[in-house]
C-alpha positions as CSV (number, residue, x, y, z in Angstrom):
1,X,-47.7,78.1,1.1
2,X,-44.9,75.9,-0.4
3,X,-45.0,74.0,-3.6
4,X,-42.5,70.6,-3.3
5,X,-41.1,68.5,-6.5
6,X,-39.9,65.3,-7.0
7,X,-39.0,62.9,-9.5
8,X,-41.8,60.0,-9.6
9,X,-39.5,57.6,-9.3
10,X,-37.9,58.6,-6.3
11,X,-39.6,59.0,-2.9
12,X,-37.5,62.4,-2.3
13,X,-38.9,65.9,-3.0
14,X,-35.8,67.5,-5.5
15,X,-37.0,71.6,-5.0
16,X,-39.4,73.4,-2.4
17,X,-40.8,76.2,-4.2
18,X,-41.8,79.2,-1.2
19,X,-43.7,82.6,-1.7
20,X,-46.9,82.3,-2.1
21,X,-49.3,83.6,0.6
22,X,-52.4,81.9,0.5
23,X,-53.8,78.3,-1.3
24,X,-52.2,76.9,-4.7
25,X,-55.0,76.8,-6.7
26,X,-53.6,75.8,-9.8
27,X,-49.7,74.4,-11.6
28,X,-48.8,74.0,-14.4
29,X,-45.9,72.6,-16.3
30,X,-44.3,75.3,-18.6
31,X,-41.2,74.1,-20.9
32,X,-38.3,72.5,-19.7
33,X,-37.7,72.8,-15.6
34,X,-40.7,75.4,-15.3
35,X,-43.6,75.8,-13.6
36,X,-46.4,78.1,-13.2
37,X,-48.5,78.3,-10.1
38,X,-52.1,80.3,-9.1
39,X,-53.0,81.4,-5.7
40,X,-55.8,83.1,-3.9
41,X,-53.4,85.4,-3.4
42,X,-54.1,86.9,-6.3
43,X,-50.2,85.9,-7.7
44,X,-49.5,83.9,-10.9
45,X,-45.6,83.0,-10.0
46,X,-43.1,81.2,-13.0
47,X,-40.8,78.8,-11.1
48,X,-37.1,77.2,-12.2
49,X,-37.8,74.0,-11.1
50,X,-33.7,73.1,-11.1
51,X,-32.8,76.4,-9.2
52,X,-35.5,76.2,-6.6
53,X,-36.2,80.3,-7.3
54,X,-39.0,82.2,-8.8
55,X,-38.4,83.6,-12.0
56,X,-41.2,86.1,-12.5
57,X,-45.0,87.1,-11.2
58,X,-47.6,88.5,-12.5
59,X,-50.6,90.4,-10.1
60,X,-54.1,90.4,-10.4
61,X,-55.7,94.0,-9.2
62,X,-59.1,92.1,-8.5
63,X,-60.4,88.5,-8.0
64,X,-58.9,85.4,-6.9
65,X,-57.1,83.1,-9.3
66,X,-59.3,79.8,-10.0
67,X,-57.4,78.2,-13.2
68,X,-54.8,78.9,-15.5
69,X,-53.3,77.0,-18.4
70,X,-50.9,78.1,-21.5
71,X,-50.5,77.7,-25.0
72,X,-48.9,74.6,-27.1
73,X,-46.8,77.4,-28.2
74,X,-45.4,78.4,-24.4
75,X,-45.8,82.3,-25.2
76,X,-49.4,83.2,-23.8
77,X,-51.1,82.3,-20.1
78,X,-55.2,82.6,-19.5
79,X,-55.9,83.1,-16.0
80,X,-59.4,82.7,-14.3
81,X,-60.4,84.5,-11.4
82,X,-63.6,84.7,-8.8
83,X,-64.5,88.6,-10.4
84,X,-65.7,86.5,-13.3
85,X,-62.7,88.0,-16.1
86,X,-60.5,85.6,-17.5
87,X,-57.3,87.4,-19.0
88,X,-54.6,87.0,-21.5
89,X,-50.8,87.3,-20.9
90,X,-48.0,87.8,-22.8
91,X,-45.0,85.2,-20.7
92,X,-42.6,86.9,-23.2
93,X,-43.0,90.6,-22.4
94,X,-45.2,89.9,-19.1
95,X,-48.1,92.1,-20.3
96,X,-51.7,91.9,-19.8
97,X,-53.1,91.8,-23.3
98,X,-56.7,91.1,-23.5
99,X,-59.3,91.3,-20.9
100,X,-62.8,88.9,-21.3
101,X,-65.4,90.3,-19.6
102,X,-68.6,87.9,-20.6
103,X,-68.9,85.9,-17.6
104,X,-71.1,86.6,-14.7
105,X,-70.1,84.1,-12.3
106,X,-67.1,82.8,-10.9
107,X,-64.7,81.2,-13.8
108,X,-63.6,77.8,-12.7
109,X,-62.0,76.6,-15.6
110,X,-60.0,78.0,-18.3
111,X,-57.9,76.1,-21.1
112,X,-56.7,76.8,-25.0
113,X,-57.4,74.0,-27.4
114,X,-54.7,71.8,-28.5
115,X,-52.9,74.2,-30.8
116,X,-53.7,77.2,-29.2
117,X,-56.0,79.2,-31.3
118,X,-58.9,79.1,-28.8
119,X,-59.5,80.0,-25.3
120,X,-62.4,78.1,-23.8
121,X,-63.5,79.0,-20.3
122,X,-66.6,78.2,-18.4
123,X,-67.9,79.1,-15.0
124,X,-70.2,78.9,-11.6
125,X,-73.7,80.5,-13.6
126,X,-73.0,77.4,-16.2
127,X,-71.7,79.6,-19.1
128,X,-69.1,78.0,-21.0
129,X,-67.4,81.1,-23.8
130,X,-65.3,80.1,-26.8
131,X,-62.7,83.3,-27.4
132,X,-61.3,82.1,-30.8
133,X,-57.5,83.0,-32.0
134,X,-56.9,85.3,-28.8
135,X,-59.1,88.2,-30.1
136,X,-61.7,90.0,-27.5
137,X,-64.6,89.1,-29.5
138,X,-66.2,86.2,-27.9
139,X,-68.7,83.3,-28.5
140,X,-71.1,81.5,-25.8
141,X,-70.5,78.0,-26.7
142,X,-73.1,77.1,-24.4
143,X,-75.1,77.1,-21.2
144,X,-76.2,74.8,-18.5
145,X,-78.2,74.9,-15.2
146,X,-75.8,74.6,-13.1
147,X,-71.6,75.1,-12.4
148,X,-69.2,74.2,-14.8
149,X,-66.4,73.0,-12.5
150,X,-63.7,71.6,-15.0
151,X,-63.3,70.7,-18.7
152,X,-60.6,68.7,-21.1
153,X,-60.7,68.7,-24.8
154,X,-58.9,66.1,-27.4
155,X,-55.7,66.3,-28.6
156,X,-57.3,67.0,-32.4
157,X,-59.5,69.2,-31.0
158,X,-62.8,67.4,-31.9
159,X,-64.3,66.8,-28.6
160,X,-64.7,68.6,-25.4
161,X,-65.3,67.6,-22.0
162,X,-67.1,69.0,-19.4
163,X,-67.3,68.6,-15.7
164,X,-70.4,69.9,-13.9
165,X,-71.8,70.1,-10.3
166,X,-74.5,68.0,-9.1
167,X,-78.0,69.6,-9.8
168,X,-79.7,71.4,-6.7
169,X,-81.7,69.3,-4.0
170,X,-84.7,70.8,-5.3
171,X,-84.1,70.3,-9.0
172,X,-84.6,65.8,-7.8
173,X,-87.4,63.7,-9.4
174,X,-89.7,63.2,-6.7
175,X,-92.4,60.3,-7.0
């Protein structure tokens, strides 16, 4: 699978990014000229945008990558996967630091609040955790009937979004 940039302004892609070996799932911007992409194939790969050329990876042992985002400070990752654990990585030192193991279903979404102190993650059983200034202890924010597919939170960190699957066929007023 290939990742392609290019400047918005110009119809010309500037840097073909190849080595994954199965779907994105997930970029995102990281500092100047970097990116970060997910795959279901189980890879988190750190890009140099200007060179073209990956610059590090890091490996899951189980699950398929489903999300991952990074903190306002650009020195820790959260990754999602399909085994239901969200993890935490150093990007300094490339070490796994903390394993969450709360979820039961699928995590489709993880994100840290605006300035980084929190890990919020939410998955397919409707669970959405609050991990608060990277420690393992953990928090269920809250719980719905049914998948939490994607979230967003405020820039002052006051409101959070949540994006959730339609409700089953059978769950529909009937008259």
């Amino acid at each position: 699978m290939i990742i392609r940039v290019w400047p918005v302004s110009q119809n010309i892609s500037v840097a073909t990014l190849n080595g994954h070996q199965s779907k994105i799932i997930d970029l995102v911007f990281y500092g100047h000229n970097r990116l970060i992409s997910a795959s279901e194939d189980k890879s988190i790969r750190i890009w140099d945008i200007a060179k073209g050329s990956e610059l590090d990876r890091f490996v899951l042992r189980s699950g398929r990558l489903t999300s991952i985002d990074f903190n306002s400070d650009n020195n820790f990752l959260v990754s999602g996967s399909s085994d239901g654990i969200v993890r935490l990585w150093d990007l300094q030192t490339k070490n796994l630091l903390i394993v969450f193991n709360q979820h039961q279903g699928i995590v489709w979404e993880v994100l840290f609040n605006f300035d980084g102190s929190q890990i919020i993650s939410a998955d397919w059983d409707g669970a959405v955790y609050l991990n608060i200034d990277q420690s393992e202890s953990d928090s269920l924010l809250t719980t719905y009937d049914r998948p939490v597919l994607s979230m967003a939170h405020s820039n002052d960190n006051s409101i959070l979004t949540l994006g959730l699957a339609s409700p089953p066929a059978d769950e529909a007023i009937k008259l």
